[in-house]
C-alpha positions in Angstrom: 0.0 0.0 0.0 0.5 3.7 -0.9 -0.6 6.6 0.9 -1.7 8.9 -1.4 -0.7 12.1 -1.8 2.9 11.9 -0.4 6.0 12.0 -2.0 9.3 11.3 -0.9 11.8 12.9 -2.6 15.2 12.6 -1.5 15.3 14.9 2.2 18.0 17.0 2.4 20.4 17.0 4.9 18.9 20.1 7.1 15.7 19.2 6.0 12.6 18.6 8.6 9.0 17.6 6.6 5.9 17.5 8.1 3.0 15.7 7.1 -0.3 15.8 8.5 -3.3 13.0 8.5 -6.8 12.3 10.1 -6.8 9.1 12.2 -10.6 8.6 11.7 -10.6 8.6 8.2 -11.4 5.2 7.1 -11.8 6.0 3.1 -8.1 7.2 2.5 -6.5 5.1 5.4 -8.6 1.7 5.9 -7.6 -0.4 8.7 -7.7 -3.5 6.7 -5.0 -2.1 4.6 -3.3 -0.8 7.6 -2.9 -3.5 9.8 -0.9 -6.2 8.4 2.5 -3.6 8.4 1.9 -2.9 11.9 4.3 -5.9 14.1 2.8 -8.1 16.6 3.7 -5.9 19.5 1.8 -3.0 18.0 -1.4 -5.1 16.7 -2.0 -6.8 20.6 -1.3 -2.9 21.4 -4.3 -1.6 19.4 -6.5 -4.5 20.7 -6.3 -3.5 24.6 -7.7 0.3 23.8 -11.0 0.2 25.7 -12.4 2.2 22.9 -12.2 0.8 19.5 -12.2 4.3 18.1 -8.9 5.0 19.9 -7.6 1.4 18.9 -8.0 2.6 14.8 -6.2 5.5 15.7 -3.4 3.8 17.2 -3.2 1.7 14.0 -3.4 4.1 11.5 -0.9 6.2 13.6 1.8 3.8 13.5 0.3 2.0 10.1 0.9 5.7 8.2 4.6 6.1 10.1 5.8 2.7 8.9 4.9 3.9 5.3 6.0 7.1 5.1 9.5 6.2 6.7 9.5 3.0 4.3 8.8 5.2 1.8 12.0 7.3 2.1 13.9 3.9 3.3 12.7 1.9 -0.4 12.1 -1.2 2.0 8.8 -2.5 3.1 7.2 -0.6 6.0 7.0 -4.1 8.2 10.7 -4.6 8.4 11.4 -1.6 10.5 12.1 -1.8 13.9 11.5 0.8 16.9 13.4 1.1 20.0 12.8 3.5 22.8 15.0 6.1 24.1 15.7 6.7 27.9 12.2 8.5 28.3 10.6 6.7 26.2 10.7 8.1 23.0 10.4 5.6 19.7 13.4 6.1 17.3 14.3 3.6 14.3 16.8 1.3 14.4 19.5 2.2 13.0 19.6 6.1 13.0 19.1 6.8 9.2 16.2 8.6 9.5 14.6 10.6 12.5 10.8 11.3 13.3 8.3 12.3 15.5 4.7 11.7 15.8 2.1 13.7 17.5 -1.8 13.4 17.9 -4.6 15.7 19.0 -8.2 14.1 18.9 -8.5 12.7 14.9 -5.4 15.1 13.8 -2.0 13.9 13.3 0.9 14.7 11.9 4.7 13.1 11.5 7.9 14.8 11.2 10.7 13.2 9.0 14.1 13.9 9.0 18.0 13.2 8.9 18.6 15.9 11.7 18.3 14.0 15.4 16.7 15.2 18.1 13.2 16.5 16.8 10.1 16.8 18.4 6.8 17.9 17.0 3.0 18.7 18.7 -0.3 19.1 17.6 -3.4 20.9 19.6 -6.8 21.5 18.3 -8.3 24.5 19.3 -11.4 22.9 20.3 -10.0 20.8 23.0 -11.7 21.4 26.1 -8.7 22.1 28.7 -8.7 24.1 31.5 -6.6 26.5 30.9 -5.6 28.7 34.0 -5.1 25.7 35.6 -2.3 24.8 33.0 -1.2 27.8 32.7 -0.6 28.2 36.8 1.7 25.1 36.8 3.1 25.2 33.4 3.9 28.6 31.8 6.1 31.2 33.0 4.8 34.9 34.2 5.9 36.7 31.2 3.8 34.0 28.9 0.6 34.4 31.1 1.0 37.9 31.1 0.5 37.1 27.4 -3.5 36.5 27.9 -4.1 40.2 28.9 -6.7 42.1 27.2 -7.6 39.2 25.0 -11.0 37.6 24.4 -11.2 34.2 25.4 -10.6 32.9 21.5 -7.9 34.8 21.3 -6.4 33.4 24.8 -7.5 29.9 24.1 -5.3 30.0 20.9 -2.4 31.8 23.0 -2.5 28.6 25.6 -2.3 26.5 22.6 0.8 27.8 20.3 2.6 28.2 23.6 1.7 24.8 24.9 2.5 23.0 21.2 6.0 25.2 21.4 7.2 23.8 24.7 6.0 20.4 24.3 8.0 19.9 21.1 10.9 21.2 22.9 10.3 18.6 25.5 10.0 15.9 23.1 13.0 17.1 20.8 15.5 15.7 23.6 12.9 12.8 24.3 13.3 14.3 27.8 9.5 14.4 27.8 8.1 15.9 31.1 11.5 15.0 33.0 12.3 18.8 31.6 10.1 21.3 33.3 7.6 23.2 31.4 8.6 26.4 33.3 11.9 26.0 32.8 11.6 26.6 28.9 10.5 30.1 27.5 9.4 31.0 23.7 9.8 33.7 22.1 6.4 34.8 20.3 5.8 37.0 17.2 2.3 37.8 17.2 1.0 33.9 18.5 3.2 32.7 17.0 6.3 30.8 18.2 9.8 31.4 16.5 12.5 31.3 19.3 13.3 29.0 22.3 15.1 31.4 24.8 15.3 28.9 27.6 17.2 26.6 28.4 20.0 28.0 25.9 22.2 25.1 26.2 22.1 23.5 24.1 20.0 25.5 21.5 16.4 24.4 20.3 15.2 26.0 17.0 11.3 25.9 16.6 9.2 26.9 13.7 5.1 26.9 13.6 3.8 24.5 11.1 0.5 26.6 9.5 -2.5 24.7 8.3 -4.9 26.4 5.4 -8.1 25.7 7.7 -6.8 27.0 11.1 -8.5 24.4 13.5 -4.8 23.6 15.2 -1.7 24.9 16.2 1.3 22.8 15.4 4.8 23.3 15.9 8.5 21.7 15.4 11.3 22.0 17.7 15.1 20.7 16.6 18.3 20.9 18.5 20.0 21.6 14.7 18.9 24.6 12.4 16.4 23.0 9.8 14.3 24.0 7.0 10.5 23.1 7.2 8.8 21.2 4.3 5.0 21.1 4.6 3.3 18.3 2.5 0.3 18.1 1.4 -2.4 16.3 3.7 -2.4 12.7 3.3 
């Protein structure tokens, strides 16, 4: 199988692309299809989700990774293998390539690239979170002070772009929640994230990823300078 409307060309060496997906859709991304690449390990995975919902998106998650990774690899998306880092974090075997994968209700998206260390998060807007409380234990002063004066749209996508920013910092390392939200601080242009300021060693570069309908922030942290390719929805 082929998942349409990807194409991997050669990445270059600074490169980072992102792709993005839906996990419910069953037309494009049918689980039938899906699930023989997945390994044994990941197949008794999906089957202990209470939920069968969330059990598809686990399989297409890992189903669409496998191929897109195979894809750049030329070898067939079940002989990869996965290892975890320290914290937790999947890596391939081997090293050649580097990705990340994040999730927010039926949105995903994977970043692909030959630069270590990346991390990438997705948040839809609509999420129901409660934000003060997140922002108490998570964000510094300066980025709550950041919510002033604006309506609650306009604060509920603030929490967001800052949220997606640190947490791809956090996952760029694979130091997960072992690194302190409040010990990192982004610099914003507008809402939008295009500096990490803290901790400055080592350096993290970050970059929003921007979606045409606007339902999610996104954003890609990488301890390297990169250049961001956004593909086409899959």
């Amino acid at each position: 199988m082929q998942v349409s409307g990807y194409s991997p060309e050669a990445l270059a060496a600074n490169e980072i692309r992102v792709c993005s997906f839906r996990l419910d859709n069953e037309q494009e991304l049918p689980i039938d299809s899906l699930e023989p690449w997945l390994s044994d390990h990941e197949r008794e995975r999906a089957k202990s989700f209470h939920f069968k919902n969330h059990g598809e998106r686990y399989i297409r998650g890992r189903a669409v990774t496998r191929l897109l990774l195979a894809a750049h690899l030329s070898c067939s998306p079940d002989d990869l293998e996965f290892q975890n880092g320290e914290h937790g974090k999947p890596h391939l075997a081997g090293g050649e390539l580097h990705f990340n994968l994040s999730h927010s209700l039926d949105w995903a998206v994977i970043a692909i690239s030959r630069l270590p260390s990346l991390g990438i998060d997705i948040e839809c807007f609509s999420r129901d979170v409660d934000i003060d409380g997140l922002s108490r234990r998570c964000f510094r002063d300066v980025e709550i002070a950041r919510y002033e004066g604006m309506t609650p749209e306009e604060k509920n996508r603030a929490f967001f772009w800052i949220w997606t920013a640190k947490e791809a910092r956090m996952k760029a390392t694979g130091e997960g929640f072992s690194l302190e939200p409040q010990k990192i601080e982004i610099e914003f242009e507008s809402e939008l994230p295009v500096r990490c300021l803290e901790p400055a060693d080592p350096a993290c570069f970050v970059a929003p990823v921007l979606f045409s309908d606007g339902l999610v922030a996104c954003t890609v942290a990488c301890m390297s300078e990169f250049e961001l390719v956004i593909e086409k929805g899959l």
